[in-house]
N, C-alpha and C positions, 0 to 999 in steps of 0.2 A: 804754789801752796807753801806758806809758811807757817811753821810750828814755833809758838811761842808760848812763856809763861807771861800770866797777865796779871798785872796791878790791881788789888783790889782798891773801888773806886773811880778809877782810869774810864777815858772815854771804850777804850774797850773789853773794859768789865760790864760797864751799860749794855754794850752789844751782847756782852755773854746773859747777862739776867733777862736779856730782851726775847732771845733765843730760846735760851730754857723756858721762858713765859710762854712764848708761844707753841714749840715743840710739846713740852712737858705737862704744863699747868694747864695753860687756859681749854684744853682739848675735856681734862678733866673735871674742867668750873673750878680750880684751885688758881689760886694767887700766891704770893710771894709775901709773907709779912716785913716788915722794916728789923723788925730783930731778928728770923731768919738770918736775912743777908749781913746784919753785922756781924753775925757768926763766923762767916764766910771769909776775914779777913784774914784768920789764921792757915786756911787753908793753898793749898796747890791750882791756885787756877790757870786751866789751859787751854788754847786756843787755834783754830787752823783757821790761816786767814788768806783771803786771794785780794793782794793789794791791802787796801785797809778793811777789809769788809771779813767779818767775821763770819766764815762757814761751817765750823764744827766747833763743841767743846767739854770739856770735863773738867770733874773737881778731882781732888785727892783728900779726902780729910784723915787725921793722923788717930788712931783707937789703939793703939798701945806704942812698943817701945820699938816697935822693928813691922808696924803693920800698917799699913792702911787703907780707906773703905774710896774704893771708885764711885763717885757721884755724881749724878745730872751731867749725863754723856745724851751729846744730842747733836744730829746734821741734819742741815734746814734738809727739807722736803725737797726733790728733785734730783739733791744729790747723794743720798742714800746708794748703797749699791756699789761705789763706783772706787771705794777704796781710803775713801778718810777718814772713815772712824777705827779701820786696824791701824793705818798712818799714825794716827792720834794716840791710841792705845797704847802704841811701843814706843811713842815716846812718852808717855805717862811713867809708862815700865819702865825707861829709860831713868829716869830722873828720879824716881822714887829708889831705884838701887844705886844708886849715886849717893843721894844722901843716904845712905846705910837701911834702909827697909829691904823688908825682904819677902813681904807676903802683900799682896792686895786683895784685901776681899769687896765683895759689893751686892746689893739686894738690884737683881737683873731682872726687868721684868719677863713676864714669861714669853714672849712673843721674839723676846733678845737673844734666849738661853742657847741657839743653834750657834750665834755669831760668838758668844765669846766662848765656846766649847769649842770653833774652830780655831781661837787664839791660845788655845789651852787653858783656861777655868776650868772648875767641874765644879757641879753641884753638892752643894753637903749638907743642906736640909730639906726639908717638908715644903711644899708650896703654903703659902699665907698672904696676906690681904695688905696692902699697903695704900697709900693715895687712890683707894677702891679697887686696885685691880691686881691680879694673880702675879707674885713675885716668887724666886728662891734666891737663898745665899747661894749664892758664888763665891769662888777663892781662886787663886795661884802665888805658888811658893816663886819665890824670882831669883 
């Protein structure tokens, strides 16, 4: 398992939007627009990979001067469970307190809310409605 920041654009950026499309999106009937993802070039993309093949990943995007919001965190099916999306996580953590942040927050679906409470998040709003289904803000101070 290697953990690595990914290029946006890169043949395994492709892998990462392909991931997230199928993890994420298409389960919901949502897509990806083209402006979307050019969004995405500013941000922290990360990836766990077994050889070249891309098995787990998240974004970091940056919401203030010392903050930023965890995004489209996803391991393909199968290997869920088994220990890469905390793997992945800490080094999210890792790298975001490296360059000087200090807090991560992120809208976790509700079905998530157990795994990153056992990472140390806590909840600190209301449940609300996002890409159709029941989400809360998360946060941790780092």
């Amino acid at each position: 398992m290697a953990l690595q920041i990914i290029d946006h654009g890169s043949k395994e950026y492709q892998q990462m939007v392909d991931l997230r499309l199928n993890m994420l999106r298409k389960p919901l009937g949502l897509i990806f627009t083209d402006d979307e993802l050019e969004k995405e070039k500013d941000d922290i993309l990360i990836g766990c990979f077994d050889d070249d093949k891309l098995e787990a990943c998240c974004m970091l995007t940056k919401t203030a001067a010392k903050t930023l919001r965890l995004r489209q965190m996803a391991v393909v099916s199968g290997l869920q469970g088994k220990g890469m999306g905390r793997a992945l996580l800490q080094f999210a953590e890792n790298i975001a307190y490296d360059r000087g942040f200090r807090k991560i927050t992120m809208h976790a679906r509700k079905t998530a809310i157990g795994f990153y409470e056992k990472l140390g998040y806590s909840v600190t709003g209301k449940e609300f409605e996002e890409v159709t289904i029941p989400h809360f803000v998360m946060e941790k101070a780092l």
